[in-house]
Structure formats: C-alpha cells, structure tokens
C-alpha positions as CSV (number, residue, x, y, z in Angstrom):
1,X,-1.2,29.2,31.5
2,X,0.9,31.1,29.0
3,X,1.5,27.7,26.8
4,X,-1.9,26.9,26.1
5,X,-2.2,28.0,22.8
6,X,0.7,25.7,22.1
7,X,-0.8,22.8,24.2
8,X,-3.6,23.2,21.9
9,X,-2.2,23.9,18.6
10,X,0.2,20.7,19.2
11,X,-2.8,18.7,20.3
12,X,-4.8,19.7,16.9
13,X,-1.3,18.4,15.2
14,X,-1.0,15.5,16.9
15,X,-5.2,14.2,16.0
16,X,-4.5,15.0,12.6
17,X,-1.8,13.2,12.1
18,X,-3.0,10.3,14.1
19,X,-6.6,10.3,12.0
20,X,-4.8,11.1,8.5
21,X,-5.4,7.3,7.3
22,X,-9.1,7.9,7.9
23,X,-9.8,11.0,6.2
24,X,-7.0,9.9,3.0
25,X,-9.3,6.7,2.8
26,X,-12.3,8.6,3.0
27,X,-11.3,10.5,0.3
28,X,-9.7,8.0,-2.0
29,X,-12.0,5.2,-1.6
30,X,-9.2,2.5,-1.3
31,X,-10.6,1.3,2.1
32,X,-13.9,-0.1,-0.3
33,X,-11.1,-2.5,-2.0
34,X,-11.8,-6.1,-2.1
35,X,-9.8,-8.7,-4.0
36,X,-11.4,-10.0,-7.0
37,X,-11.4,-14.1,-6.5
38,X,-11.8,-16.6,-9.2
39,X,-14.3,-19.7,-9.4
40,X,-14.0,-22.4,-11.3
41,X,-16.8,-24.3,-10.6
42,X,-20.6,-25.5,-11.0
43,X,-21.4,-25.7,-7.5
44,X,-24.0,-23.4,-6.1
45,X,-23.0,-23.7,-2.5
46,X,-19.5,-24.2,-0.6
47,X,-19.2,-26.6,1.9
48,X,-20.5,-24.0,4.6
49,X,-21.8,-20.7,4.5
50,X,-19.7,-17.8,2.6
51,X,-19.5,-15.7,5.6
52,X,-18.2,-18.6,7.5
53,X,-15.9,-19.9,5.0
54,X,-14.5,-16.1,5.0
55,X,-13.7,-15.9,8.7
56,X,-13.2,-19.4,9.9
57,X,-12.4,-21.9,6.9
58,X,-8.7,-22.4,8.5
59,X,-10.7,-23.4,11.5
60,X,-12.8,-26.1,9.3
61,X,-9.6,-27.2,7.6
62,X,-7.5,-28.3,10.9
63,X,-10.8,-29.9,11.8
64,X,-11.3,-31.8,9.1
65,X,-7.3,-32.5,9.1
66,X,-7.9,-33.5,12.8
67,X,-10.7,-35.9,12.1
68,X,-9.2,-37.6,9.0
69,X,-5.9,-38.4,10.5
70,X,-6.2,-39.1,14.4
71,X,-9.8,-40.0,14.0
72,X,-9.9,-42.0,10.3
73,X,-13.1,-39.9,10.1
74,X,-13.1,-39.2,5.8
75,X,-16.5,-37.3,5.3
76,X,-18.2,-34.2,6.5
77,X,-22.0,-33.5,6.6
78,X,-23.5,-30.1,6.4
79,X,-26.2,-28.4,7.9
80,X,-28.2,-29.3,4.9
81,X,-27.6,-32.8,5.0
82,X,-24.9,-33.0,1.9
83,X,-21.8,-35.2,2.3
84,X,-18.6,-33.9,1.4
85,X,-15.2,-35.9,1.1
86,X,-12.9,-34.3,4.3
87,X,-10.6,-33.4,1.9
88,X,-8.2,-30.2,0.3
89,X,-7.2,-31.4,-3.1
90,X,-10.2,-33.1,-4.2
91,X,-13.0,-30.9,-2.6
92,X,-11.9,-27.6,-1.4
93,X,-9.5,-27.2,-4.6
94,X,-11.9,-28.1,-7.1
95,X,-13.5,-24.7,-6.8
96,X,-11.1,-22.8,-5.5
97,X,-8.4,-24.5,-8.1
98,X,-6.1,-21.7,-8.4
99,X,-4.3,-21.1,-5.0
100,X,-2.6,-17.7,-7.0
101,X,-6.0,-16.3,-7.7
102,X,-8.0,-17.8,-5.0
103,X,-5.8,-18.1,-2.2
104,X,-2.9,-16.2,-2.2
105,X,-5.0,-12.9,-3.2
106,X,-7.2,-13.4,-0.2
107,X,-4.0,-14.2,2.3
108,X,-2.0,-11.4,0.6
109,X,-5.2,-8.5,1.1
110,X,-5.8,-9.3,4.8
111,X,-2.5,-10.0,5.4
112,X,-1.8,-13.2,7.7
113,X,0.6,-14.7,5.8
114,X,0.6,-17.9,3.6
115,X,-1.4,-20.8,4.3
116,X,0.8,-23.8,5.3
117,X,-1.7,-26.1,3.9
118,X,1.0,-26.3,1.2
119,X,3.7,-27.6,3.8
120,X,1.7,-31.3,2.9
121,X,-0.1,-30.5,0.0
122,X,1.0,-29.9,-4.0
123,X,-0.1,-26.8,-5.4
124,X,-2.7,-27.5,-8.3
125,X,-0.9,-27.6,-11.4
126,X,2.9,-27.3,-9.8
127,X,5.4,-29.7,-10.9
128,X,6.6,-32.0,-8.0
C-alpha cells in the first residue's frame, strides 16, 4: 500500500486529461456552434418537419429515389395533405439552392462526409 498516493495522483491525471474537451468547451463556448445555413426561398414549410429533415432527410431522399425509379412513383404527399414533385433539383434545391452554403456547411459541421447525391445530380449553377 506504499503506491497509493501514486495510484491516485495518476488516476487524477489520467480523468483530467480524458475530460479536458469538456471543461475547454465549457469554457470557450465553441460546443454552442451551429453552422449558419442560407435560404433562398418563399416557402414557409419544407417538405417535412425541420427536426426531421435535420436527422433523416437522406433517409427521405433514397425513398423518394426508390419510388421514382423502381416504382415510377413522381409525387410525395405530406402529413398536411400538400403534394410535392419526388424530386432534388426542382424541389429540394429550390430552397436549399446553394449546396456550398446549404449543404456542404451542414455535411462539413457534423462531419459524415459529402452527399453522393452529386454522383447523378449537377450542382446548381456548375458548368457541365
């Protein structure tokens, strides 16, 4: 029992260390940081609800790719009864028009990497 004030002191060490990212965020208030997104648009409402759209829109997007080409299936209808073309370019990206500030700063502050929605599609505004 003669090491126990090491056990201890390297134990102390070893929490700060591993809890230094919460108390520097604490501090700094970086953690509070959310990307600033631009809209371009008169719409009121997105096709679902924001908190939706935040965590599952790439679910909603293979859906809709699903439906429209293994199932010809073109429009979507809400929960509040409004149609929607099942489309990227001429729905989703008339709002959300600029993937650089829309998209990419969304995919770049969580980071999961870029949509490959533009494996298909033309970026609004890009030369082909």
């Amino acid at each position: 029992m003669h090491d126990a004030g090491k056990i201890i002191g390297g134990l102390i060490i070893f929490l700060a260390l591993i809890t230094s990212p919460i108390w520097y965020n604490m501090a700094s208030g970086k953690a509070d940081y959310t990307p600033e997104l631009k809209y371009v648009t008169t719409e009121k409402q997105c096709v679902m609800p924001t908190e939706y759209m935040r965590a599952r829109h790439m679910d909603l997007l293979n859906e809709w790719r699903n439906a429209v080409v293994r199932d010809g299936i073109r429009v979507h209808t809400s929960h509040e009864g409004r149609k929607f073309n099942m489309s990227l370019t001429n729905t989703c990206m008339d709002c959300h028009s600029n993937k650089t500030d829309f998209c990419d700063q969304c995919h770049n502050y969580s980071a999961v990497g870029q949509p490959n929605c533009w494996d298909c599609h033309i970026v609004p505004g890009e030369v082909q």
